[in-house]
N, C-alpha and C positions, 0 to 999 in steps of 0.2 A: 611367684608374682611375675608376670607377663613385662610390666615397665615400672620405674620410678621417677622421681621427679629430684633435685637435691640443687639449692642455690648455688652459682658461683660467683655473686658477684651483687651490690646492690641494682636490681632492675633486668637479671641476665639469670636465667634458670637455663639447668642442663637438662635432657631428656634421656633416658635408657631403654630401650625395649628389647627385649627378645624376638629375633626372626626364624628359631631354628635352628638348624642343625646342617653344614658343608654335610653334602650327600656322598663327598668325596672321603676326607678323614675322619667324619662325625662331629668335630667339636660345634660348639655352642656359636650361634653367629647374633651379634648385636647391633640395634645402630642407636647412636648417639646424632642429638640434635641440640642445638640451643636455640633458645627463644629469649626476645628481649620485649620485658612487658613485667605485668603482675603474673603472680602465682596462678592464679585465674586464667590466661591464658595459655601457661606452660601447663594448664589439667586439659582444657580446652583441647590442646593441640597432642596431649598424651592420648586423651578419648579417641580423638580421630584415628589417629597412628594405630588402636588397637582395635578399632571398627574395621579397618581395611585389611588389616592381618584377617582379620575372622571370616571376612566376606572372601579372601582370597585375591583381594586386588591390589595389597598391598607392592611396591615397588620402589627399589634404593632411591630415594631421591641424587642429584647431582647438585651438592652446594652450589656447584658453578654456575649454573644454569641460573642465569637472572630472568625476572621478566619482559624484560627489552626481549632478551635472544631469544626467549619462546613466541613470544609475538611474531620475531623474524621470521620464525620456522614456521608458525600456525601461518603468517601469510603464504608461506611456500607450499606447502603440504596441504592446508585444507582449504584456503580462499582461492589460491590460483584455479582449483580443482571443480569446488563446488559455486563459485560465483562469476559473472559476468565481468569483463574486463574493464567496466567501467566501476562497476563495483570495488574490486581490488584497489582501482587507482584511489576510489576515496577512503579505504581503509588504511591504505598507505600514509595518505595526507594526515587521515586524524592519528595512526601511531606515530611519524616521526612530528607532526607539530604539537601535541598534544599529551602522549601518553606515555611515550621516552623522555620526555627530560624530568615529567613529575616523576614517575611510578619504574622507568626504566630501570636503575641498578639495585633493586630490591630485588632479592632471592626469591625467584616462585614460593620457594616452601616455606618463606617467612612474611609469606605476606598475608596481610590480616585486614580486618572489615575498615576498620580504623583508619588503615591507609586510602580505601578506595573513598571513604566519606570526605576525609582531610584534601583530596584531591578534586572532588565533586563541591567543597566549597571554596576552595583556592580559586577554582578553573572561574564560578561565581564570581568572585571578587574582582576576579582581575575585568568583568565586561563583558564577556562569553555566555550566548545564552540559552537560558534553559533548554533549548531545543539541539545545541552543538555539543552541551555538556551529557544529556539523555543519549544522542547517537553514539558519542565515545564509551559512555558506560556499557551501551548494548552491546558493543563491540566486545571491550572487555571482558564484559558475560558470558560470551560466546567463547572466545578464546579458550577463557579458565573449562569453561564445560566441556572442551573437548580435554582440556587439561586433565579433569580429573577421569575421562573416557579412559586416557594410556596409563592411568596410574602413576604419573608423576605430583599430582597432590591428593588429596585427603577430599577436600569438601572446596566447594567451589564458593570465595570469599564475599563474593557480590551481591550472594542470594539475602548477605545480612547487612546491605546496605541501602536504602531508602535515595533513589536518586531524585534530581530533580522532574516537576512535573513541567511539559514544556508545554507554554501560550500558544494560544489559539490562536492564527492569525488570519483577520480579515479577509477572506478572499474578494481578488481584485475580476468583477466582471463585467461585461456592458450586455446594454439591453440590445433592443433588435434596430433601434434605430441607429444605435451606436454603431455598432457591429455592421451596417452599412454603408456607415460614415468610414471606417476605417478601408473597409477594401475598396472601396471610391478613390481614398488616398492611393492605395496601392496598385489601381487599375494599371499605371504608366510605368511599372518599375517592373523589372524580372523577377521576384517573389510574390507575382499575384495570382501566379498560378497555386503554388504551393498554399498560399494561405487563405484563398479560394479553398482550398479540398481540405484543411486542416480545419476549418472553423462549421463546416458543411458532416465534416465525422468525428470529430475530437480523435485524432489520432493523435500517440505519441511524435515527440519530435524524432525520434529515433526512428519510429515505426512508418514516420511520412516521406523522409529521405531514403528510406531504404527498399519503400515500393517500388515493382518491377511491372511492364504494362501486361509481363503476362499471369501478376497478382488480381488484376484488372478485369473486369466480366464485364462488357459495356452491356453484352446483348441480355443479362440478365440483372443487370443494374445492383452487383455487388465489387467490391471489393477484399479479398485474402490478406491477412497478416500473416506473413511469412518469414521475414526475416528483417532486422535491424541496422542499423549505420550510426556507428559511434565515431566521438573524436579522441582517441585514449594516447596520451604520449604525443602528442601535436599529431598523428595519424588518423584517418579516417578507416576504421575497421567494422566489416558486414561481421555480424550475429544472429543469435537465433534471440524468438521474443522474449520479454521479461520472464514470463511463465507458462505454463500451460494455458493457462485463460486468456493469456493475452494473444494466442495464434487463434486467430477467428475470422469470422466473416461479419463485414460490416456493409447494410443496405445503404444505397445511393439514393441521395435526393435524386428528384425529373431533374433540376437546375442542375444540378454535376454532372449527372451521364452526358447531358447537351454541353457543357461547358468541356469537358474531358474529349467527349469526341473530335469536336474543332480545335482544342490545343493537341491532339496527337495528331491531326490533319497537319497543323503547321509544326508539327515536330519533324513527323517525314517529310516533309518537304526542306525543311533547314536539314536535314541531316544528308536529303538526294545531293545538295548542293554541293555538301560536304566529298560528296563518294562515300557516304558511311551509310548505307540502308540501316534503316531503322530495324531494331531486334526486339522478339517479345520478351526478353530476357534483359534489355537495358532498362536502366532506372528513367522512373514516369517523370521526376524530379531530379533534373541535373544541368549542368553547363552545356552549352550547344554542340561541344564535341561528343557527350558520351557521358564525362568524368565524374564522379562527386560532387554534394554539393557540399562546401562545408558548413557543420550544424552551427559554428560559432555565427558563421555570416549569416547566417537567416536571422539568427537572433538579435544580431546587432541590425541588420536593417529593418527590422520591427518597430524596433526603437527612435528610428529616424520616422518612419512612416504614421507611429499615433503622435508625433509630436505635429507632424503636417497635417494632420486628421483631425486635431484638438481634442482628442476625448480624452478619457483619464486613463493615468501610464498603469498599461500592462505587461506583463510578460508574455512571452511567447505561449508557454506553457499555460497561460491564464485563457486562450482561447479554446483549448479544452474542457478548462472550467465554464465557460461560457457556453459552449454547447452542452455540455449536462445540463446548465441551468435551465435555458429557454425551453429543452427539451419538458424537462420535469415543470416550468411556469405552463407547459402547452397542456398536460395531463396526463404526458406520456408514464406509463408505470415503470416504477423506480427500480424492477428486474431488465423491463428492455435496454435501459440507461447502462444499467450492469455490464449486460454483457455487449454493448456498442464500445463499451470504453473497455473492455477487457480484466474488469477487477474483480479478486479471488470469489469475494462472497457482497451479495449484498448489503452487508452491513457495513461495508468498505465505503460505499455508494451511499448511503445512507447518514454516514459518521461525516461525510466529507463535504454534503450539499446537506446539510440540516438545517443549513438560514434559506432554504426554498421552501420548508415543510411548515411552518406557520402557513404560508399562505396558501398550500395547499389542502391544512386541517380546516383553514376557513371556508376553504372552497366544499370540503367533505362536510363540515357540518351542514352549509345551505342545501346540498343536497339532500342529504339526510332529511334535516327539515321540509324539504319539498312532497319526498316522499311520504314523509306521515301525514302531509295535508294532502296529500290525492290519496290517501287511504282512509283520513276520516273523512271527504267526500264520498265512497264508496260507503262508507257506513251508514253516514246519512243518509245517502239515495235507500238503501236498504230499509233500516229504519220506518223511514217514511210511506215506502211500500208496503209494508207490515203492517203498521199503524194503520192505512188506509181500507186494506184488505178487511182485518178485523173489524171494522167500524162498518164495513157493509155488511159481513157475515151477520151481526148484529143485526141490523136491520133488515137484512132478509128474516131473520127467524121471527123479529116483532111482528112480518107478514105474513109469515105463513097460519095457519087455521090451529086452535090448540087441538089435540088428540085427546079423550078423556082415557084418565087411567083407570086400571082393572085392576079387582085386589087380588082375582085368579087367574088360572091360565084357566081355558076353556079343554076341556080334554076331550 
């Protein structure tokens, strides 16, 4: 027999398996585990231990190894590597606020579904919501799955746990008068250019400070998504775009090429001032020397600017939403919206403006309806011609002369 199971304790089972054979001296090599739980889950976790022997992917675990310090190392090893450095920073924030003081000093290899549920309804209780408790779990999920890629666990604990489902939350957006009203406000302040060109494309906040004028095509009236401007560490650092989709080409309203044109007219000429000729390689969007701008201060002057505007409080990021919207109330199809705002798959576009689509099903049925009544018009007129035709044919034949018939042919 491969492993056994044998209590030592009320609530504390040992584990035994066989691994083989030192390829060195031949003897028998074992490993021993304890679990604390019912019997049930010291079979649970014997099953696993002797799947991954079978499968070949079994590996010593290290008691030592808590979850805290694999989390440490998953963020060094595979989030530094494969994610954006904004990214990292919020994975940071949710393992040390969140996920080290619950779950931190539990053994990787003892850790069980039980713990990750007990943690997803504590994190509930305490006010945290649905939505902060679901991103920490994904997190989680992630970590463990690469966990069990190297063979330091068995089966990834998460996939037996039911997390929370997060609220939908209202999206905040204004219509086209609104959305007037607000850069009226902001005509006299130095982010009216930026939020000028961000409500005219829904660019990311990232994606609109980090434009370069020679991302810029005035004479073909598009703009390039090229590369990004984050705030990570109190630093302002250029990146590439969130994804593949999101490096694209985005058509300019008439009103922005004209509006862009005369604000890079008075950019070169504040920068001749300067002694700094303007370069097609400096940001479209920055301080009048050159510099960055920073992403926190747009956003805070947003906030000043709808409160002098009086319309209802948005976020920065909410003028995005706003432009998907009015685009899709205009007719525009819900693929061009796609790929204007850079997202993987249209069902992304779709899942995210769905309180636009009532009113656009409404608008599809009246067409709809329209069209079958200019078809049974068509029929009608049809019909009617038919009917008309026939009624002459008829009475042409009432006038014509009868023909007497013959009961032979004449040969």
């Amino acid at each position: 027999m491969k492993g056994h199971i044998r209590q030592r304790s009320r609530g504390t089972w040992e584990i035994t398996i066989g691994v083989g054979r030192d390829p060195q001296t031949g003897t028998r090599k074992r490993h021993f585990e304890t679990v604390a739980g019912s019997k049930k889950d010291a079979q649970r976790r014997l099953a696993e231990l002797l799947i991954s022997i079978d499968k070949g992917s079994y590996a010593k675990p290290d008691p030592r190894l808590t979850l805290g310090g694999w989390l440490c190392e998953w963020l060094s090893s595979y989030a530094a590597i494969h994610c954006s450095l904004r990214t990292v920073e919020g994975y940071q924030f949710i393992i040390r606020r969140y996920l080290m003081p619950a779950l931190g000093q539990i053994p990787l290899n003892q850790l069980q579904p039980q713990h990750v549920q007990r943690y997803c309804a504590d994190a509930l209780s305490t006010g945290l919501s649905n939505r902060t408790v679901m991103h920490s779990y994904r997190l989680l999920h992630k970590a463990l799955n690469d966990a069990v890629k190297r063979g330091l666990v068995a089966r990834n604990v998460a996939d037996a746990v039911d997390p929370p489902r997060p609220e939908r939350k209202e999206m905040a957006t204004l219509n086209s008068d609104e959305l007037s009203q607000l850069l009226d406000a902001a005509r006299e302040t130095p982010y009216y250019a930026p939020l000028y060109t961000k409500a005219h494309t829904g660019l990311r906040r990232s994606e609109l400070l980090g434009l370069r004028w020679c991302d810029v095509n005035l004479d073909m009236c598009t703009l390039s998504v090229a590369q990004t401007l984050q705030r990570v560490g109190g630093q302002c650092i250029f990146g590439q775009p969130k994804s593949a989709k999101s490096r694209r080409q985005v058509a300019l309203t008439p009103s922005l090429v004209l509006f862009l044109r005369k604000y890079k007219a008075e950019q070169e000429a504040n920068r001749g001032l300067l002694g700094k000729p303007l370069r097609e390689t400096d940001l479209v969007f920055c301080h009048p020397d050159g510099t960055p701008l920073d992403p926190n201060t747009l956003t805070h002057a947003l906030g000043k600017i709808v409160r002098k505007a009086g319309v209802s409080h948005i976020r920065l990021h909410d003028l995005r939403h706003t432009h998907a919207t009015l685009m899709l109330e205009a007719g525009v199809h819900p693929k061009i919206v796609q790929e204007r705002l850079g997202h993987s798959t249209i069902a992304t576009t779709l899942d995210i403006y769905s309180h636009v689509l009532p009113g656009m099903q409404e608008a599809a049925a009246r067409s709809f309806e329209e069209l079958l009544e200019k078809g049974r018009g068509k029929n009608v007129g049809k019909m009617s011609a038919t009917a008309d035709s026939q009624i002459r044919a008829r009475q042409d034949s009432n006038l014509r002369p009868s023909v007497p018939k013959t009961d032979a042919l004449v040969r």
